[in-house]
MARBA-3410 file (N, C-alpha, C, O; in Angstrom, 1 decimal):
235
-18.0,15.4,-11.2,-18.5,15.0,-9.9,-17.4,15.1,-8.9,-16.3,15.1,-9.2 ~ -17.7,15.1,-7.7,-16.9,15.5,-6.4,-17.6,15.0,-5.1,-18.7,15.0,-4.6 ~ -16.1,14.4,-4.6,-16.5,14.1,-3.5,-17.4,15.4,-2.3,-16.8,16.4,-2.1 ~ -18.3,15.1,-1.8,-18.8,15.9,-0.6,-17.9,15.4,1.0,-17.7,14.4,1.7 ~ -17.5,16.6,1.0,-16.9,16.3,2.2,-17.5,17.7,3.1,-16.8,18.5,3.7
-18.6,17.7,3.1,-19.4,18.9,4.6,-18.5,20.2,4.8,-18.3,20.6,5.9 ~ -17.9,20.8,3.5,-17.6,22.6,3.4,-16.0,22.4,3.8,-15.2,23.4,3.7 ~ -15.3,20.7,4.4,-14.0,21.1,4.4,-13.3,21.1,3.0,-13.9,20.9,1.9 ~ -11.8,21.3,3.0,-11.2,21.3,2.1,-10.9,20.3,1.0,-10.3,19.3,1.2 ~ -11.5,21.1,-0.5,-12.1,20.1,-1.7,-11.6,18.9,-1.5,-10.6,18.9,-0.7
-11.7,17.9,-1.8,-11.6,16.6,-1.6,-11.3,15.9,-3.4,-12.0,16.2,-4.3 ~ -10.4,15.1,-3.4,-10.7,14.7,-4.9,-12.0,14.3,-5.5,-13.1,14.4,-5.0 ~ -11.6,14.0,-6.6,-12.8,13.7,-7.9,-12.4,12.5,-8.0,-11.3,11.9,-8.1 ~ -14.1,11.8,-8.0,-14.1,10.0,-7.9,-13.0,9.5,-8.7,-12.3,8.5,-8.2 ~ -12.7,10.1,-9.8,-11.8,9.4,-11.0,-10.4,9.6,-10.5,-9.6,8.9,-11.0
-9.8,10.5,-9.5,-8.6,11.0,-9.2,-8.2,10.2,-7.5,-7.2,10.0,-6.8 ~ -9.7,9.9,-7.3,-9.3,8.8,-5.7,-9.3,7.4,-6.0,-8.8,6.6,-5.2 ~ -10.0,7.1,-7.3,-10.1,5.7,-7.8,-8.3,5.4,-8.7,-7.8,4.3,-9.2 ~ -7.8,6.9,-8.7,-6.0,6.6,-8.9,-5.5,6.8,-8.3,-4.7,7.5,-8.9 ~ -5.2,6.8,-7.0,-4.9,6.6,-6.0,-4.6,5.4,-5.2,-3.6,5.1,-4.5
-6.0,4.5,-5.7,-6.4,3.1,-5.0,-5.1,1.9,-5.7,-4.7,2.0,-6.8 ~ -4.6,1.0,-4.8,-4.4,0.0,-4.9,-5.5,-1.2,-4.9,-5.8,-1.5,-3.7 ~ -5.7,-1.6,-5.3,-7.5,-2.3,-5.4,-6.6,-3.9,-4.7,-5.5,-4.3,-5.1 ~ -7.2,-4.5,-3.9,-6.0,-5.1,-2.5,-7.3,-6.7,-2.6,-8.5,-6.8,-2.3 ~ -6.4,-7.8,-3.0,-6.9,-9.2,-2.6,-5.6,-10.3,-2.0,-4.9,-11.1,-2.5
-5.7,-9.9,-0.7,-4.2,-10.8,0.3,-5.0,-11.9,0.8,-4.3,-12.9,0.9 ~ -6.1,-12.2,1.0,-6.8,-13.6,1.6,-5.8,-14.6,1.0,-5.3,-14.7,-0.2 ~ -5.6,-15.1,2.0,-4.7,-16.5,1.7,-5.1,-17.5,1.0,-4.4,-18.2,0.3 ~ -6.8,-17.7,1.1,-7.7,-18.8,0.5,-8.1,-18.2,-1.0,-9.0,-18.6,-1.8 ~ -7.4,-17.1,-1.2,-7.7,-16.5,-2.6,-7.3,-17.5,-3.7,-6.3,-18.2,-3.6
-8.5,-17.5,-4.8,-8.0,-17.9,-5.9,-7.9,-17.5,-6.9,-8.2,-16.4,-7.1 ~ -7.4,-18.4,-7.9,-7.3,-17.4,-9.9,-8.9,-16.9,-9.7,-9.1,-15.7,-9.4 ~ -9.9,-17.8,-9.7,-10.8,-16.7,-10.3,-10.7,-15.9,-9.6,-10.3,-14.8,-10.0 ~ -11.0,-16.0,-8.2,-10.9,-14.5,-7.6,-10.2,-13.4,-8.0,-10.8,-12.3,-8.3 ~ -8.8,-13.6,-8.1,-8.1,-12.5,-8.7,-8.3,-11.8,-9.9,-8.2,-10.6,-10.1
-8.6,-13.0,-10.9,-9.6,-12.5,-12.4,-10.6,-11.1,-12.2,-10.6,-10.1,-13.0 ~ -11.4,-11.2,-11.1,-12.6,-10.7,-10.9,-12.2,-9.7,-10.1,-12.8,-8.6,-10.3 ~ -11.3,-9.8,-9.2,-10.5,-8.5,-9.1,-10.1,-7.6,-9.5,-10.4,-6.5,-9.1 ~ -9.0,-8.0,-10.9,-8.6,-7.4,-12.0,-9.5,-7.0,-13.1,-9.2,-6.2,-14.0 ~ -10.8,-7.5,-13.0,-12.2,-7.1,-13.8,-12.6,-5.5,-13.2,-12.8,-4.5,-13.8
-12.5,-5.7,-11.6,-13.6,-4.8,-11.0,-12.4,-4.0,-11.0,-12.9,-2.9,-11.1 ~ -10.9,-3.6,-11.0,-10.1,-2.5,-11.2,-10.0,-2.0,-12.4,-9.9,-0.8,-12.5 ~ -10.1,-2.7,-13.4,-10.4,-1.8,-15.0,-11.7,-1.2,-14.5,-11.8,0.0,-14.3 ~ -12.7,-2.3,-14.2,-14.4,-1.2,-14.4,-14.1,0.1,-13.5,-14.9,1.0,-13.8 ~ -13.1,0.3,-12.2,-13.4,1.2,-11.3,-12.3,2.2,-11.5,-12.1,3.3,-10.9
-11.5,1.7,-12.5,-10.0,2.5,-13.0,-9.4,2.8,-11.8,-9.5,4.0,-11.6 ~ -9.0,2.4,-11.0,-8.0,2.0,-9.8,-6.6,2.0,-10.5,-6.3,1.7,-11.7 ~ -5.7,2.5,-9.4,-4.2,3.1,-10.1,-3.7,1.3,-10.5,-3.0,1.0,-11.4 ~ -4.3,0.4,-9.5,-3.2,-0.9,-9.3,-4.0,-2.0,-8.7,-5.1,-1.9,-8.1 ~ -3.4,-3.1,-9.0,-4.5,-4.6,-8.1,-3.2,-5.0,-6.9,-2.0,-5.1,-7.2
-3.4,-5.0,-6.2,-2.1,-6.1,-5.3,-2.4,-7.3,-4.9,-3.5,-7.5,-4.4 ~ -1.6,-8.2,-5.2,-2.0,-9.6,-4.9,-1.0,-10.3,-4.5,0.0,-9.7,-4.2 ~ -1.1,-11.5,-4.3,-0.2,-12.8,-3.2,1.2,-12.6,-5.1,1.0,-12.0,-6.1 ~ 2.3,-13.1,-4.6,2.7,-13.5,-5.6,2.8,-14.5,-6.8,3.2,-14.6,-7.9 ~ 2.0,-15.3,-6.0,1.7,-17.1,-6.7,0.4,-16.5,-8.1,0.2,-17.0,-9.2
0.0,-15.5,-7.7,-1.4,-15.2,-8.3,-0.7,-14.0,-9.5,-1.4,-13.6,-10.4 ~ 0.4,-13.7,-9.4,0.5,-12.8,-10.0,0.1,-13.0,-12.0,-0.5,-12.5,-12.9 ~ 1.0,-14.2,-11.7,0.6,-14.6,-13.5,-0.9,-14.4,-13.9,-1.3,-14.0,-15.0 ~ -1.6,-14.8,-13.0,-3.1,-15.1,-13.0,-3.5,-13.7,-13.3,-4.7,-13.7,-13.7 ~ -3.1,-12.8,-13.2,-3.6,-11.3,-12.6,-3.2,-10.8,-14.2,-4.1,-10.4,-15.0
-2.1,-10.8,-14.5,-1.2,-10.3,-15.8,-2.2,-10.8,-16.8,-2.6,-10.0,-17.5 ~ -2.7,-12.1,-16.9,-3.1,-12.4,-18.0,-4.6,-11.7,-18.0,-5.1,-11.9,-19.1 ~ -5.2,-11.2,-17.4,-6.4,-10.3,-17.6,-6.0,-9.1,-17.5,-6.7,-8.5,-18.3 ~ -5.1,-8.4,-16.7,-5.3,-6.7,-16.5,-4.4,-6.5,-17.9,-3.5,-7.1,-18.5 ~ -5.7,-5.0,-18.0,-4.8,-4.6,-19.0,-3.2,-3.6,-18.8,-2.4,-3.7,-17.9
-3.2,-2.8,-19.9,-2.3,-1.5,-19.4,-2.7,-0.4,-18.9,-1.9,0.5,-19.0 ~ -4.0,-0.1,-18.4,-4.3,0.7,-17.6,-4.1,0.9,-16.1,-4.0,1.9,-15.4 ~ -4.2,-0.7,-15.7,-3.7,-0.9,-14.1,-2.4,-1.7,-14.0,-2.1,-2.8,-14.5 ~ -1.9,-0.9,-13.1,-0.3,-1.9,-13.1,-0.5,-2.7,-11.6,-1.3,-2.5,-10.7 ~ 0.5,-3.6,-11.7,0.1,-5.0,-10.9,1.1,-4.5,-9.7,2.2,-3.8,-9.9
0.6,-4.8,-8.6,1.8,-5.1,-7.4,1.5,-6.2,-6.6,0.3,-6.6,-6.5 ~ 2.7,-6.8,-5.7,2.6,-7.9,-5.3,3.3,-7.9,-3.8,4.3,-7.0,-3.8 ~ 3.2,-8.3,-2.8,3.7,-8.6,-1.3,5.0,-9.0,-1.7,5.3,-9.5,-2.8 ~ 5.8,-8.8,-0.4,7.3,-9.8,0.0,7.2,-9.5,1.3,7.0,-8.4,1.8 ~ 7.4,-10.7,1.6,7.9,-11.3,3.1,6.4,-10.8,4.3,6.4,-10.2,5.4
5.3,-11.4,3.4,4.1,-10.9,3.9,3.0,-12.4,4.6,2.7,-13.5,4.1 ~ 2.7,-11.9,5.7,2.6,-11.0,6.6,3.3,-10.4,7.1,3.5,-9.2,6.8 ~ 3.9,-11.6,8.4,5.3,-10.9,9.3,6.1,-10.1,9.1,6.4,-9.1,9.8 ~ 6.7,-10.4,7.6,8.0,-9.2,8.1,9.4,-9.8,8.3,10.5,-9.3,8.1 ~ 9.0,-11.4,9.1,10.2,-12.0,10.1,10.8,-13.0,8.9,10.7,-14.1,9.4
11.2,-13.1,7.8,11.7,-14.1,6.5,13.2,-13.3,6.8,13.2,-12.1,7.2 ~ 14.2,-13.8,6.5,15.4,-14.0,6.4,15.5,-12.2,5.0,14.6,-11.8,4.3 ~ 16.3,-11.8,5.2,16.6,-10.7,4.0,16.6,-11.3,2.5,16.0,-10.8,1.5 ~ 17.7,-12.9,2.7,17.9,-13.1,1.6,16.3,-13.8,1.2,15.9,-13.6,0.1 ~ 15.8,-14.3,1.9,14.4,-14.9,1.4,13.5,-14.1,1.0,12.7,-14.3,0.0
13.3,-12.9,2.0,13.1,-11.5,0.8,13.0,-11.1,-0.7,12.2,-10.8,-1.6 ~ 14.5,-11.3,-0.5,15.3,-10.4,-1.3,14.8,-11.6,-2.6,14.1,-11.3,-3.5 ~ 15.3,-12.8,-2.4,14.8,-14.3,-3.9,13.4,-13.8,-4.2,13.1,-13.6,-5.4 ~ 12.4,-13.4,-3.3,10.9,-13.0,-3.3,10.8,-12.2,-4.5,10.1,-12.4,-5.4 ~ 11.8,-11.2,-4.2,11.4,-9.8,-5.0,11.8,-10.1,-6.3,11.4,-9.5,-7.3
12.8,-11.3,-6.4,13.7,-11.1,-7.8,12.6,-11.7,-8.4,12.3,-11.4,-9.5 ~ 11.9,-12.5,-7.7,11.2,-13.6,-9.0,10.0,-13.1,-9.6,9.4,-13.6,-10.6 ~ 9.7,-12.0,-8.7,8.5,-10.8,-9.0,8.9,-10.1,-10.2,8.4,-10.2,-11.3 ~ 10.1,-9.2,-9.9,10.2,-8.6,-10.4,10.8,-9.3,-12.1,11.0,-8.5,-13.1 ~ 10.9,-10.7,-12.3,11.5,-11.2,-13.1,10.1,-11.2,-14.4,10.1,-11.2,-15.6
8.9,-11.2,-13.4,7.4,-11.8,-13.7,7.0,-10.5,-14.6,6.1,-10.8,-15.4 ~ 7.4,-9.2,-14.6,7.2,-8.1,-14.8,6.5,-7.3,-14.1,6.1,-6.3,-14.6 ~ 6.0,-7.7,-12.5,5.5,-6.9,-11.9,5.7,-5.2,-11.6,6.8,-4.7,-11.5 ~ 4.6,-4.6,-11.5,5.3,-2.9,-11.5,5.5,-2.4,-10.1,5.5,-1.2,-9.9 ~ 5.6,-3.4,-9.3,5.2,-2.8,-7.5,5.4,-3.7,-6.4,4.4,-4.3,-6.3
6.1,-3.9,-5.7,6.3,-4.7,-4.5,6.4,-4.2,-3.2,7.4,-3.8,-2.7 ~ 4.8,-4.2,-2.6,4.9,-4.0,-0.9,5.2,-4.9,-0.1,4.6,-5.9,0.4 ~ 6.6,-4.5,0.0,7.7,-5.6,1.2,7.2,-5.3,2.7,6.5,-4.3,2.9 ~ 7.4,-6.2,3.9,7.1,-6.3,4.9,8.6,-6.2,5.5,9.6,-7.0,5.3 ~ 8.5,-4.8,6.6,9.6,-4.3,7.4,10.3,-5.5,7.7,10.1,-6.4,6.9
11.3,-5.6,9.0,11.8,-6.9,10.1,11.3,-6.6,11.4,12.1,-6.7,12.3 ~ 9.8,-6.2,11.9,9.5,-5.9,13.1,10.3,-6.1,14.2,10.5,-5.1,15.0 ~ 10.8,-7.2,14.4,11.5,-7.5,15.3,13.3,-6.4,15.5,13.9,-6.1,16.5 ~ 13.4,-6.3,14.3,14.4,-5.2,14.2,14.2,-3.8,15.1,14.8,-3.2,15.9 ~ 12.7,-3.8,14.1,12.7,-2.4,14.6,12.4,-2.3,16.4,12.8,-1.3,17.1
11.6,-3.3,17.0,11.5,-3.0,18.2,12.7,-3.4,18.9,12.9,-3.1,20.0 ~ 13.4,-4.1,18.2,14.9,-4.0,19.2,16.2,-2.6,18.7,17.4,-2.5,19.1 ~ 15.6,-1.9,18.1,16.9,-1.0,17.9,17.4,-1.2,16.7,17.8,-0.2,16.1 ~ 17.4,-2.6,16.1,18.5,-2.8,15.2,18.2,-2.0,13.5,17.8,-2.4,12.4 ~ 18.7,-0.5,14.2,18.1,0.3,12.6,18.7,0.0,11.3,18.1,0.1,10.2
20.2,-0.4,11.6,21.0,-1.0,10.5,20.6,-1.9,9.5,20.8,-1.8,8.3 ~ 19.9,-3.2,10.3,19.5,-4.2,10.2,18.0,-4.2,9.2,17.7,-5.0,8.3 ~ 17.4,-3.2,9.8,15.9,-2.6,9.2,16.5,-2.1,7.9,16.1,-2.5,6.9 ~ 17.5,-1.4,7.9,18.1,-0.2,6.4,18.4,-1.6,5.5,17.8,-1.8,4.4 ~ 19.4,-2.4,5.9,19.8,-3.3,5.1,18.7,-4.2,4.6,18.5,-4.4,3.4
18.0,-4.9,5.9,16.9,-5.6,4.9,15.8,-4.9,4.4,14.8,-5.6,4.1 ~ 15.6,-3.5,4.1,15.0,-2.5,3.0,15.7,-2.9,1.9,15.3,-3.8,1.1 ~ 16.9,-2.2,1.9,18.0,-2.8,1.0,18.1,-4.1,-0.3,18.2,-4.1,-1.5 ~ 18.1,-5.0,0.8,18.1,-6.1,0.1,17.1,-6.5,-0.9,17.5,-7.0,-1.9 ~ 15.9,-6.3,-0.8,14.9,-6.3,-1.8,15.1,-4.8,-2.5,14.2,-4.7,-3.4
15.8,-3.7,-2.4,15.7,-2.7,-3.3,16.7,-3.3,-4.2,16.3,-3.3,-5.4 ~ 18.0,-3.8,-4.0,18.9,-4.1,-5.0,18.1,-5.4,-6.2,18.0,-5.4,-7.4 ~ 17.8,-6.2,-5.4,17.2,-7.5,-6.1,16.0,-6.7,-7.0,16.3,-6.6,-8.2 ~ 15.4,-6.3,-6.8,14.5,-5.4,-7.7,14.4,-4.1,-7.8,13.4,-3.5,-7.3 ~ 15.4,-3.6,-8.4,15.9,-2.3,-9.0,15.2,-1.2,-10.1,15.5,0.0,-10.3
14.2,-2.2,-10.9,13.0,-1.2,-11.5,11.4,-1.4,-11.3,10.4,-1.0,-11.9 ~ 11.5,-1.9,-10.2,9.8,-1.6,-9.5,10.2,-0.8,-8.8,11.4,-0.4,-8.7 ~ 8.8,-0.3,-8.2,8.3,0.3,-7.4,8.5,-0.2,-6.1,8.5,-1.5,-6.2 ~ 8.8,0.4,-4.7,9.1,-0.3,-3.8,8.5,0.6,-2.6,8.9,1.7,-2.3 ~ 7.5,-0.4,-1.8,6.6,0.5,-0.5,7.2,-0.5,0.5,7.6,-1.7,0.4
7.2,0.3,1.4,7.9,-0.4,3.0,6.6,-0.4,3.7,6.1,0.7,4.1 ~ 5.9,-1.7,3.9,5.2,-1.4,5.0,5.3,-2.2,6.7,5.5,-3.4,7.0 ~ 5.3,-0.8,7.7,6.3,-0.4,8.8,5.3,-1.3,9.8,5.7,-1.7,10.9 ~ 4.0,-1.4,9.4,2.7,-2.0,10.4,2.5,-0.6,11.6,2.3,-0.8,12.8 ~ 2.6,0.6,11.2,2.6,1.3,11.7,1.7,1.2,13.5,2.3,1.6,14.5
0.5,0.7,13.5,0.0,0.4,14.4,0.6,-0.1,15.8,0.3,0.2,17.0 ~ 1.5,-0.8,15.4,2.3,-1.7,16.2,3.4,-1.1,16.8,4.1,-1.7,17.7 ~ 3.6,0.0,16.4,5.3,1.2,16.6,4.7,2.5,17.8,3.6,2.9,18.0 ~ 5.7,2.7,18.2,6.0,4.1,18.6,6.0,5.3,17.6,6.3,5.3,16.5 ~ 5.6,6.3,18.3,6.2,7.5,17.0,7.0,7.2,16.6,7.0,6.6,15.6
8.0,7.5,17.3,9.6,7.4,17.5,10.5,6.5,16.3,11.5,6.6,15.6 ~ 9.2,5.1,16.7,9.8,3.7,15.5,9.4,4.1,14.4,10.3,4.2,13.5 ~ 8.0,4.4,14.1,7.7,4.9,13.3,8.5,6.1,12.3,8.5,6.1,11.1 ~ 9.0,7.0,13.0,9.6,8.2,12.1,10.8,7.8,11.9,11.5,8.5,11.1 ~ 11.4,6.7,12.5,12.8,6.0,12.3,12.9,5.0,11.0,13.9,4.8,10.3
11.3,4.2,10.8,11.3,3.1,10.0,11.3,3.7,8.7,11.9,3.1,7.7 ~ 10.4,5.2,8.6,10.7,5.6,7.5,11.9,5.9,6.8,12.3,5.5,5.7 ~ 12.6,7.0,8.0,14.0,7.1,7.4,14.5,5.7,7.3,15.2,5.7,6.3 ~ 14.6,5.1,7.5,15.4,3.9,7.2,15.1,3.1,5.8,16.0,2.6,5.2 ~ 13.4,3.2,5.3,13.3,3.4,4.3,13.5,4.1,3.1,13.6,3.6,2.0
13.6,5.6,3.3,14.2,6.1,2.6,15.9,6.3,2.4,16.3,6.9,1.4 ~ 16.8,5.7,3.5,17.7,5.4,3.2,18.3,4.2,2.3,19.3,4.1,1.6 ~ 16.9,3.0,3.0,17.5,2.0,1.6,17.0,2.2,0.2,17.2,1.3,-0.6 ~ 16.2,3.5,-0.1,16.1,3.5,-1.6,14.5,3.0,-2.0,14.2,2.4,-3.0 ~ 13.7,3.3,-1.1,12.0,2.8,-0.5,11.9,4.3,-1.5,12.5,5.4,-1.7
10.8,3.8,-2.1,9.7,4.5,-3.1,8.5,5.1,-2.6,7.9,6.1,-3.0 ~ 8.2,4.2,-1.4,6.6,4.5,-0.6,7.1,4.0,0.6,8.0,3.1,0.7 ~ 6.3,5.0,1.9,6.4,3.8,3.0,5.0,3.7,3.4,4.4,4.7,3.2 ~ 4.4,2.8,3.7,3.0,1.9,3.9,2.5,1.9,5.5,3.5,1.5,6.2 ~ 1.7,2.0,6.1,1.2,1.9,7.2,1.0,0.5,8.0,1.2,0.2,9.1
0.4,-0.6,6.6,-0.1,-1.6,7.3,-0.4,-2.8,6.6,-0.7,-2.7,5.4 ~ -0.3,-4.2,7.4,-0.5,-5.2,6.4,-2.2,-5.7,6.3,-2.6,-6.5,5.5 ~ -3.1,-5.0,7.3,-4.4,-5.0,7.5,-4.0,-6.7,8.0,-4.9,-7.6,7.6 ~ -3.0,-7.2,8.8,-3.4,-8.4,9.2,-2.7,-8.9,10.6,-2.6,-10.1,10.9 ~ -2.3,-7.7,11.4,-1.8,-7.6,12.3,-2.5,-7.0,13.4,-3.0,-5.9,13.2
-2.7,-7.8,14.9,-4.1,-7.5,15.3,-3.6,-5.7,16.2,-4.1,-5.2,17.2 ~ -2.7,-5.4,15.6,-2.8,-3.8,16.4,-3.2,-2.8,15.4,-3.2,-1.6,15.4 ~ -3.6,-3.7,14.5,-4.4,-2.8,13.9,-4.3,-2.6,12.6,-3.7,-3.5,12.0 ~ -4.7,-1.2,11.4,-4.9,-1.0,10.5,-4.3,0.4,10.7,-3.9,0.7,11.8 ~ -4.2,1.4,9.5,-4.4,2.9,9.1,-4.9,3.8,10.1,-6.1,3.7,10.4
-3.9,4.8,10.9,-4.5,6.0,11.4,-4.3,7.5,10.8,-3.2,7.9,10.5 ~ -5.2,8.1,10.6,-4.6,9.5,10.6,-3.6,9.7,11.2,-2.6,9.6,10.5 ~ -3.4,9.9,12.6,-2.2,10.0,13.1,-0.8,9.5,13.0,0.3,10.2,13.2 ~ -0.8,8.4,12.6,0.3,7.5,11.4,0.6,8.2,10.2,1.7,8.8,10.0 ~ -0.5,8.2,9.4,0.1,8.6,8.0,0.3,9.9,8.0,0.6,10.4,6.9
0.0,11.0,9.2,0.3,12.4,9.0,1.7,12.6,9.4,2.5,13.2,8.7 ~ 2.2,11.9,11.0,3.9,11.5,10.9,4.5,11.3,10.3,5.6,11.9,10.1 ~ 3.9,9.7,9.1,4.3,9.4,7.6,4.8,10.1,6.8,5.9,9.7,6.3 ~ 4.2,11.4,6.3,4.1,12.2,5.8,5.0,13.3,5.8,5.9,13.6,5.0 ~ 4.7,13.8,7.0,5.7,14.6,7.8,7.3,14.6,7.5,8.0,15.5,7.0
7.7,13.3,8.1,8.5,12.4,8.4,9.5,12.4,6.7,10.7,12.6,6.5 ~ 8.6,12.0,5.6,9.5,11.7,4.3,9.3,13.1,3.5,9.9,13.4,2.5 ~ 8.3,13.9,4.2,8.2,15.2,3.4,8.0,15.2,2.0,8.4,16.2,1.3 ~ 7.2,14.2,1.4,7.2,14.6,-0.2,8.4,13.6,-1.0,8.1,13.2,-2.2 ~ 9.4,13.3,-0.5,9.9,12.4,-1.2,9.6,11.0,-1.4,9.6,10.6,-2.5
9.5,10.3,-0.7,8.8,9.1,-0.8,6.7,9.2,-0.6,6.1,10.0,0.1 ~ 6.2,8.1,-1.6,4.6,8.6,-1.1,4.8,7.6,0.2,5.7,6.9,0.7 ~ 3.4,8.1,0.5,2.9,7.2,1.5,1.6,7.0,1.6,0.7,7.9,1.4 ~ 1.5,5.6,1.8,0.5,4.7,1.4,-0.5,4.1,2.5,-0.3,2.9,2.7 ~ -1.4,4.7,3.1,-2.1,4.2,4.3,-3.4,3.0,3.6,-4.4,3.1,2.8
-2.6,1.6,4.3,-3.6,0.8,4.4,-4.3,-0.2,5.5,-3.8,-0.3,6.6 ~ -5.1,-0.7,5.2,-5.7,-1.5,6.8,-6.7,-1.1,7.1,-6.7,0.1,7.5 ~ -8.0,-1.7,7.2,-9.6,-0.6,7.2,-9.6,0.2,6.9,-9.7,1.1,7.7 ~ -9.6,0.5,5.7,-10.0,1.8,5.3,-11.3,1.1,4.1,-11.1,0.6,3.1 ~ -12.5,1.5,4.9,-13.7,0.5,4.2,-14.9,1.7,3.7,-15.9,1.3,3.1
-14.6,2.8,3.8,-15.8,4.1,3.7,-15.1,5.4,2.8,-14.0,5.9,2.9 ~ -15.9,5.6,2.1,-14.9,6.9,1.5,-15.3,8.0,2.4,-15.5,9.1,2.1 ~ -15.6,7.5,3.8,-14.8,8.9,4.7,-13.8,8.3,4.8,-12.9,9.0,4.4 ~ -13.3,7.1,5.3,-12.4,6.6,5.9,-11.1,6.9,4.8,-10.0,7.3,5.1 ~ -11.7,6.7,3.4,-10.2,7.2,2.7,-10.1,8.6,2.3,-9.1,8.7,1.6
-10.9,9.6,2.5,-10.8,10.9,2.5,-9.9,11.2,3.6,-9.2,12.2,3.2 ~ -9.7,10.6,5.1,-9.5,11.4,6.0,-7.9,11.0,5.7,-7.0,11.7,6.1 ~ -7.7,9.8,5.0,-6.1,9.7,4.9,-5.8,10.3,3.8,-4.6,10.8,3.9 ~ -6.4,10.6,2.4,-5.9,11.4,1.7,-5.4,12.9,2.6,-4.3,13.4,2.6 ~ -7.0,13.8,3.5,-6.2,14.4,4.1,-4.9,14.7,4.9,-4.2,15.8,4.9
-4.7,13.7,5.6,-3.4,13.3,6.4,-2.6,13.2,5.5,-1.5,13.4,6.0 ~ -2.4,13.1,4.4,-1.1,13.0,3.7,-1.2,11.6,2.8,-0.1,11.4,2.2 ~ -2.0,10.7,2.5,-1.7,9.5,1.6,-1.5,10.2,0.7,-2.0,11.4,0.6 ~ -0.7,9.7,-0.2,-1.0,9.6,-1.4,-1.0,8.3,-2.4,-1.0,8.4,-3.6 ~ -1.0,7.2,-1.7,-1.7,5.8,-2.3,-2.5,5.4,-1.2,-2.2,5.6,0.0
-3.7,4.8,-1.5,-4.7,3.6,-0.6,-4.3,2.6,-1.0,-3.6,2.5,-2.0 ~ -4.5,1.7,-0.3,-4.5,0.2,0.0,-5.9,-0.3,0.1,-6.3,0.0,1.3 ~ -7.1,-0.9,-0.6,-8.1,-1.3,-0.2,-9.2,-2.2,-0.9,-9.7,-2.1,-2.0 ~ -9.4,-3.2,-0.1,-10.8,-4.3,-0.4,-11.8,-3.5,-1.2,-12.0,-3.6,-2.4 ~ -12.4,-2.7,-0.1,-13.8,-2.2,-0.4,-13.9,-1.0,-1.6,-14.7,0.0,-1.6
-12.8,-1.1,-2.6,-13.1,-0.1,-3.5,-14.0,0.3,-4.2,-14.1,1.5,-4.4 ~ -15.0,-0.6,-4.7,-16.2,0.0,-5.0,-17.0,0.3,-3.8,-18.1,0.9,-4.0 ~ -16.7,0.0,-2.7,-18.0,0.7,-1.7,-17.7,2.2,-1.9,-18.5,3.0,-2.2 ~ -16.0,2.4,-1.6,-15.3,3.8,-1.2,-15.6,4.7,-2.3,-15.9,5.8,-2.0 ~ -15.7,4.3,-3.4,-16.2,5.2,-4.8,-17.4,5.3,-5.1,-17.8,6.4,-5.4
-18.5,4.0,-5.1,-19.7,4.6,-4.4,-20.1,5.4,-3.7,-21.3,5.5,-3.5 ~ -19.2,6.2,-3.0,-19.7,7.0,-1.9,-19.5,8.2,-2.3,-19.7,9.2,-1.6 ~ -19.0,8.3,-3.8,-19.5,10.0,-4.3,-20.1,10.8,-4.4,-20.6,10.8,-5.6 ~ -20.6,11.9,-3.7,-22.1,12.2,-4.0,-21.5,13.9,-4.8,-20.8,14.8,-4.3 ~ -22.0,13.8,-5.6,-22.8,15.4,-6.2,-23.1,16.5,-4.9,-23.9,16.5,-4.1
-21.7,17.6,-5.3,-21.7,18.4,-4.2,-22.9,19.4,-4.6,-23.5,19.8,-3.5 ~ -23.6,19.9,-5.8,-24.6,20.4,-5.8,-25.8,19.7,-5.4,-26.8,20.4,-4.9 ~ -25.8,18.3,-5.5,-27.0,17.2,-5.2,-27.2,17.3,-3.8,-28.3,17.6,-3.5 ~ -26.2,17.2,-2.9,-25.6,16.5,-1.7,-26.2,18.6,-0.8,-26.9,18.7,0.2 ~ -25.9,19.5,-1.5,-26.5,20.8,-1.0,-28.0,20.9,-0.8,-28.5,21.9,-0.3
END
């Protein structure tokens, strides 16, 4: 089966966009069961990963199996927590066995210039957790190109695994094509990149795989994989 995307260029196969997905529960009012049911609906939907609050992590571990690996936030929402408060965040994650930590930039850095400041506090959570996985998300929405193609390098200078578009909780917004194709651009294949923030339709996550994702971020995963249709059906 295959995604229909109207004669443009093949599009993955449900099973190859559902590994892709980060299957995504950040509500603050989230609970264990919630996350249980979470971690239910990412085995049933074979999603690459669940992301959740850190407090929840244990809660998550004790249901997922080893087909989906866990990741967890630092310094989320804002961004604006101290490096070293960060940096304690990541260790205690990473202490938990988590496989993945989407850290939150220093916005404030980045719109003042201070690139050093941005590299270092990348940094500081790459040292403290040294064998996860590590996504920088830059809140793309919120930047300039300019900051934008800067926040990446700065990510990939402190040793960033992924750089991320968005915390889906900042009101400039969510995920653009035009973001994650700079994204992209920008780290060329070495680091992925990860567009998240509305992305609620499997057009919506087709058009970023186009642009260059190569992880989602997303709520609505069974809507987005529901939206498979049979390219001979769909003719």
């Amino acid at each position: 089966m295959r995604w229909h995307d109207q004669g443009m260029t093949p599009a993955p196969a449900r099973a190859d966009l559902a590994r892709m997905i980060d299957h995504t529960l950040l509500k603050p009012e989230a609970t264990a069961d919630d996350v249980r049911a979470l971690c239910a609906e990412a085995v049933e939907l074979g999603t690459y990963s669940v992301c959740v609050s850190p407090s929840l992590a244990g809660d998550a571990q004790r249901v997922l199996d080893e087909s989906v690996k866990l990741a967890v936030v630092c310094g989320f929402p804002s961004g604006a927590h101290t490096s070293a408060a960060k940096a304690a965040e990541a260790e205690g994650s990473a202490a938990l066995g988590v496989d993945e930590i989407d850290m939150v930039l220093n916005l404030a850095q980045v719109r003042g210039g201070d690139w050093a400041g941005v590299e270092a506090d990348i940094r500081a959570v790459r040292v403290a957790a040294p064998g996860v996985v590590l996504k920088v998300i830059i809140e793309s929405a919120a930047l300039t190109d300019t900051e934008i193609v800067r926040a990446c390098q700065a990510s990939e200078l402190a040793g960033a695994d992924f750089v991320k578009t968005s915390t889906g909780f900042h009101p400039a917004g969510g995920a653009s094509e035009h973001a994650v194709r700079l994204m992209a651009d920008t780290v060329g294949g070495r680091l992925g990149v990860k567009a998240s923030g509305g992305i609620r339709t499997t057009a919506d996550a087709l058009a970023m795989v186009a642009a260059g994702a190569t992880r989602l971020g997303c709520s609505a995963s069974r809507a987005i994989l529901d939206g498979c249709v049979d390219p001979e059906v769909a003719s």
